[in-house]
C-alpha positions, -999 to 999 in steps of 0.1 A, spaced: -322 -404 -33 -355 -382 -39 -381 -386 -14 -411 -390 -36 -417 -404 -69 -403 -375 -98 -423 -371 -129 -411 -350 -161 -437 -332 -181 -429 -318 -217 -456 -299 -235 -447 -299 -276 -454 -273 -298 -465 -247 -272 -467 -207 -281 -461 -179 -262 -496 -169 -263 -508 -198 -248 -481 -199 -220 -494 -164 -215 -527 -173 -214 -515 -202 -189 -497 -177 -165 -530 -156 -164 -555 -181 -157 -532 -205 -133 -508 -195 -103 -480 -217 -120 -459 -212 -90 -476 -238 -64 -497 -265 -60 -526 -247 -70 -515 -249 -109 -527 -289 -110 -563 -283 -94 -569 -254 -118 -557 -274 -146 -579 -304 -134 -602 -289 -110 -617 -325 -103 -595 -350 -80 -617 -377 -93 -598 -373 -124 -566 -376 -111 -568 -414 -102 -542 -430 -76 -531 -395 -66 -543 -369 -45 -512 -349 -43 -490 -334 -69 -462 -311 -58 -447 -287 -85 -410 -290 -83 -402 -266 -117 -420 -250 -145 -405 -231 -172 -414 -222 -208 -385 -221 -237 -397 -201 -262 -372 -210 -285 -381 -246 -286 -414 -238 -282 -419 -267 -253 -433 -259 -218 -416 -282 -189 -426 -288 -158 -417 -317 -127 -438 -327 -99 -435 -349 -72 -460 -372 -59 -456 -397 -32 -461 -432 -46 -480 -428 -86 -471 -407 -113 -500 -382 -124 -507 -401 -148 -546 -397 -150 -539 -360 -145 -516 -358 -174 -546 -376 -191 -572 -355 -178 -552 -322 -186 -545 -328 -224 -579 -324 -228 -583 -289 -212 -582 -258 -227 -546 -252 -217 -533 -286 -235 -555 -291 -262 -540 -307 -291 -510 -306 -275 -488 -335 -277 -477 -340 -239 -451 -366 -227 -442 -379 -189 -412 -398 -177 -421 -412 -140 -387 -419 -120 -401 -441 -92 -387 -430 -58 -358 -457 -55 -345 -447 -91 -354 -483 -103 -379 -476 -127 -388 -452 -153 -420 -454 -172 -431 -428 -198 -465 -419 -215 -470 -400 -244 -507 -381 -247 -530 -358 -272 -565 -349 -267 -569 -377 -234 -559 -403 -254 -526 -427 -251 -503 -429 -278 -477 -447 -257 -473 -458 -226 -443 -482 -218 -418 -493 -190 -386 -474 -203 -358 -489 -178 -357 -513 -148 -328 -514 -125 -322 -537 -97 -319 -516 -66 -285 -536 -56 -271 -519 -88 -290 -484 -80 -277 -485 -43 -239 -497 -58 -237 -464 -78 -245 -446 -51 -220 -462 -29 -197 -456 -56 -203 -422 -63 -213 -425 -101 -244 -403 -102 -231 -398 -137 -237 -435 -145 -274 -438 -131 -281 -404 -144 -271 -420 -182 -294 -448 -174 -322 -432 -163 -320 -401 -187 -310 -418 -220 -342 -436 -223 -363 -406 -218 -348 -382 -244 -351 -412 -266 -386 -419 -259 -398 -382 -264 -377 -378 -295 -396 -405 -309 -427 -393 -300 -417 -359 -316 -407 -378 -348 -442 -396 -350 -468 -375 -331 -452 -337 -345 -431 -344 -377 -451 -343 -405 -453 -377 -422 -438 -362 -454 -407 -345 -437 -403 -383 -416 -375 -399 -428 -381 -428 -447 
């Protein structure tokens, strides 16, 4: 099981330029990216420490990806505070938080500092988390946890990126 609470950041609709731009201004290899980002901890709420586990850019799909680890809280003021930087602008950002014991995973959907969404996506009972395990059917959990998240940001694609003409009816 991870030692810290996982959170899953996807950045929609992201150029090239800007991840560029991105790369130049922050160090997007440490620790260091999140302060730059959000210089002011105030702003970051229940946490005061975000590890970067991963970030890439796929140019293809246009979506910058990144996970940090915090102890207890997902960043979820940061995420708040950084969609209304320069680097996220406008930007239609979405989180899924795996708490540490992989019982819960919440998810928030942001643009511009404000919420569109945020929602518990899946609650397990940490006998049935700890059974898998035991088990050996990582497969299993992983379905449980993961479903709900590519489900939650494909509807937030669908209703925050898709223009309401091209939405299906």
């Amino acid at each position: 099981m991870p030692s810290g609470t996982r959170s899953y950041i996807t950045v929609y609709d992201y150029s090239q330029e800007e991840f560029d731009n991105l790369e130049f201004s922050c160090d997007t290899t440490s620790e260091e990216f999140f302060e730059h980002v959000v210089p002011h901890h105030s702003e970051w709420g229940e946490v005061h420490h975000i590890e970067l586990e991963d970030l890439e850019y796929e140019a293809p799909t246009r979506q910058l990806t990144f996970t940090t680890e915090t102890k207890w809280f997902g960043p979820v003021a940061w995420l708040q505070a950084a969609s209304g930087t320069e680097f996220f602008e406008g930007k239609l950002m979405t989180m899924a938080i795996i708490n540490r014991d992989e019982t819960v995973v919440d998810a928030v959907a942001v643009i511009g500092r404000d919420f569109l969404q945020q929602r518990n996506l899946t609650t397990l009972d940490s006998s049935t988390v700890g059974a898998l395990y035991a088990n050996d059917d990582v497969d299993e959990l992983d379905r449980l946890l993961w479903m709900p998240i590519e489900e939650f940001n494909k509807e937030c694609m669908e209703l925050y990126l898709v223009p309401k003409v091209e939405r299906k009816q």
